[in-house]
Structures are given as C-alpha cells and as structure tokens.
N, C-alpha and C positions, 0 to 999 in steps of 0.2 A: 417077492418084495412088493410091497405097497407104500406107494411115494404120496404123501395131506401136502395139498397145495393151497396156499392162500392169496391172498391180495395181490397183483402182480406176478401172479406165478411163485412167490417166496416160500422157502419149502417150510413145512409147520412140523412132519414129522415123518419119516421113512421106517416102518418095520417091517423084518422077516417072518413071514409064515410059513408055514408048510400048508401042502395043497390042501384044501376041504377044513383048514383050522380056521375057527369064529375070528373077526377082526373086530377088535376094539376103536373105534372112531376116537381122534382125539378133538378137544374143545378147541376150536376153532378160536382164530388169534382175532382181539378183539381191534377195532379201525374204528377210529377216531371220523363221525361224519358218516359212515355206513353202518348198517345190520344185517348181519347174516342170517340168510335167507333157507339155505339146504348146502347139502353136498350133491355134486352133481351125477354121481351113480349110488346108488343103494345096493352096496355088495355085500352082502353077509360072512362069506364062506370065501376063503382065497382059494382061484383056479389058477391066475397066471400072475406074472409080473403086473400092475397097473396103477395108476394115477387118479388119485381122487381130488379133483378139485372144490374147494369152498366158493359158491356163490354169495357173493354180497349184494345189495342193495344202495344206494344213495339214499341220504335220509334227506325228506323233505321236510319243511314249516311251514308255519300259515303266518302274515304280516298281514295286520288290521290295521290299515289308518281310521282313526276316525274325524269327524270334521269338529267343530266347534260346539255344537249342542251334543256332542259325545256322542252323534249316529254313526255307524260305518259310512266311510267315504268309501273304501276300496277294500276287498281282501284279495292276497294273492297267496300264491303256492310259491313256494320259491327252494330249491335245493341245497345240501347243506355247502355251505361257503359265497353264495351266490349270492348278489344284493338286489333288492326291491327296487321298484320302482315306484315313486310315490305319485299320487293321484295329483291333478292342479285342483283346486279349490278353489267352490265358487265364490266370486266377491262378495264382503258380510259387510253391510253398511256400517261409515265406523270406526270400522277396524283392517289393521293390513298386517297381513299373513306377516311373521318374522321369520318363524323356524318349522321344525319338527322335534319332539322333546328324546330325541333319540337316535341312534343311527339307528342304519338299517341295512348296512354295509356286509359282507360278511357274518350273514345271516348263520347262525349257529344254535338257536333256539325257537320257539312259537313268541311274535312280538304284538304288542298293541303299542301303536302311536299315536301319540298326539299332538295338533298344531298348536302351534304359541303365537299367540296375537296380541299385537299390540294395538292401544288405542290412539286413533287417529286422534290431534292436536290442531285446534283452529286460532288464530289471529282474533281476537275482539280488541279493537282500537276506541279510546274513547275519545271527544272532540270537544272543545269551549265552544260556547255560541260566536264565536268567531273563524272557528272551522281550524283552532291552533290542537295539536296531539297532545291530550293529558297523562293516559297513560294506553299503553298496550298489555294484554294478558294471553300467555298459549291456553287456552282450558282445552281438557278432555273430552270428546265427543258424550254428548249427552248430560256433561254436570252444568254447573250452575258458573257464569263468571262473578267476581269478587265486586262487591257495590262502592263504586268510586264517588269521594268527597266531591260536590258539586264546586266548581267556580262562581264567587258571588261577583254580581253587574250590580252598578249603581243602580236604580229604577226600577229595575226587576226581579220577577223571583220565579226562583227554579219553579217547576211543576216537577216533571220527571226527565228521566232517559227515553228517546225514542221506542227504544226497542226492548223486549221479553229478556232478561240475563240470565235465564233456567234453559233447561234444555240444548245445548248449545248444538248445533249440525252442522255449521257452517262459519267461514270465518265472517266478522262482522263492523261494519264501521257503526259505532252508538253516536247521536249528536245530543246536544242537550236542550232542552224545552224549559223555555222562559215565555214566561208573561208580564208585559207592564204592570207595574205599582200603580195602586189607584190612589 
C-alpha cells in the first residue's frame, strides 16, 4: 500500500501494489496561496507499505509603494495572505499625503501602489484701506488667487494690491494701495 499525502496530512490518494510494481504518482491537490514543490521520497518501485508526502511552498509577492514622482519608496516581499507595511513618506511641499490608492491587506498577488495627494489650500484674505475684510479666498497651493474689485475712497486712487496673487505657498493677508488724487 502506498498512502499521497497533501496539505495537512489530507490524504490525496492510497493505492495497492504489489512488491517491485512501477507506482504512478498522482497530481498533487492543487492550495490556494502555495506551490508544490516535490514529493518527498522518490520511490519508483513499491518494496513495503509507505507514505508519500506532497511538499508545498508558501507563495510569496512583491508590494512596490511608490512615492509621488512614481520612484519606489519601498519594495517588500511579503507571503501569500500577509499584509504589507507601507513606507512613511517624506513631506512634499504642498501637498499632504491622503491615502494609498489600494489595499495592501491580504496580499494575494505582485501589487504597485500609489499615494494620493492632496493639495494643500491657503487663506488669502483681502482688506479696504481701512483694514475692513473684503473678501477671503481658499486657493490651491501654487495657483493663482482671483483678482478682487478694488474699493473706491473719495480722493484717492487705487494703484495696486500689496502682494503677487500668482503662485500662492502661503496663507495671505492682501491690503490695498492708494495714492492721493492730485
């Protein structure tokens, strides 16, 4: 008798031989997450009663974070069911990290990740030559804020806003620049 053992010891298949008859291997039972590797004796010819066991494997992935300009931040090895650990990432002026555009949980294939950023949002406050609030605007780190109608003074006339309304990095108080009428 020869007893095909698989995963767990579960039996895959038991045939009788007679002593010195050829043994037919059967195909090994296929696991979900492993790859079979070998049987673990190489018997040709049956001499006594014996047990052949299936060796399996765990199956490993690769999980690629990558960072924002799409370089690898991290690669890891990780086994099948097992979850990744994701890299911290460095701070991108700017922008603040949101997410990962994927799990990476229950790792069950080869994955590439990527972070999801969002753009950081500044305060630009605009002011009357009297220092009263006209308006406020969130803008986008690095666009442009929206050009606000000037308040007219008797006597005077606008020139400009103190400050650049392109590029924006930073939240901003604008005040308004007047000159006397001649």
């Amino acid at each position: 008798e020869v007893k095909f053992v698989g995963f767990n010891n579960e039996i895959i298949e038991i045939i009788n031989v007679q002593k010195d008859e050829p043994i037919n291997y059967p195909t090994p039972i296929t696991i979900e997450g492993y790859d079979f590797i070998k049987w673990d004796k190489d018997v040709t010819n049956a001499t006594c009663n014996t047990t052949i066991t299936a060796i399996y494997k765990i199956k490993t992935f690769t999980v690629i974070f990558k960072d924002i300009n799409g370089d690898v931040a991290k690669e890891v090895i990780v086994k099948y069911n097992d979850n990744a650990i994701a890299p911290t990432l460095s701070k991108v002026e700017g922008y603040e990290f949101n997410c990962w555009d994927k799990e990476f949980n229950n790792v069950k294939s080869n994955l590439e990740v990527n972070p999801i950023y969002n753009k950081e949002k500044y305060k630009v406050s605009f002011f009357d030559y009297d220092g009263n609030l006209i308006e406020e605007q969130l803008v986008e780190y690095g666009e442009n804020a929206s050009l606000v109608d000037a308040p007219l003074k008797d006597g005077y006339k606008f020139i400009r806003w103190d400050e650049n309304l392109t590029n924006i990095k930073d939240d901003l108080n604008i005040l308004y620049n007047i000159s006397y009428r001649y």
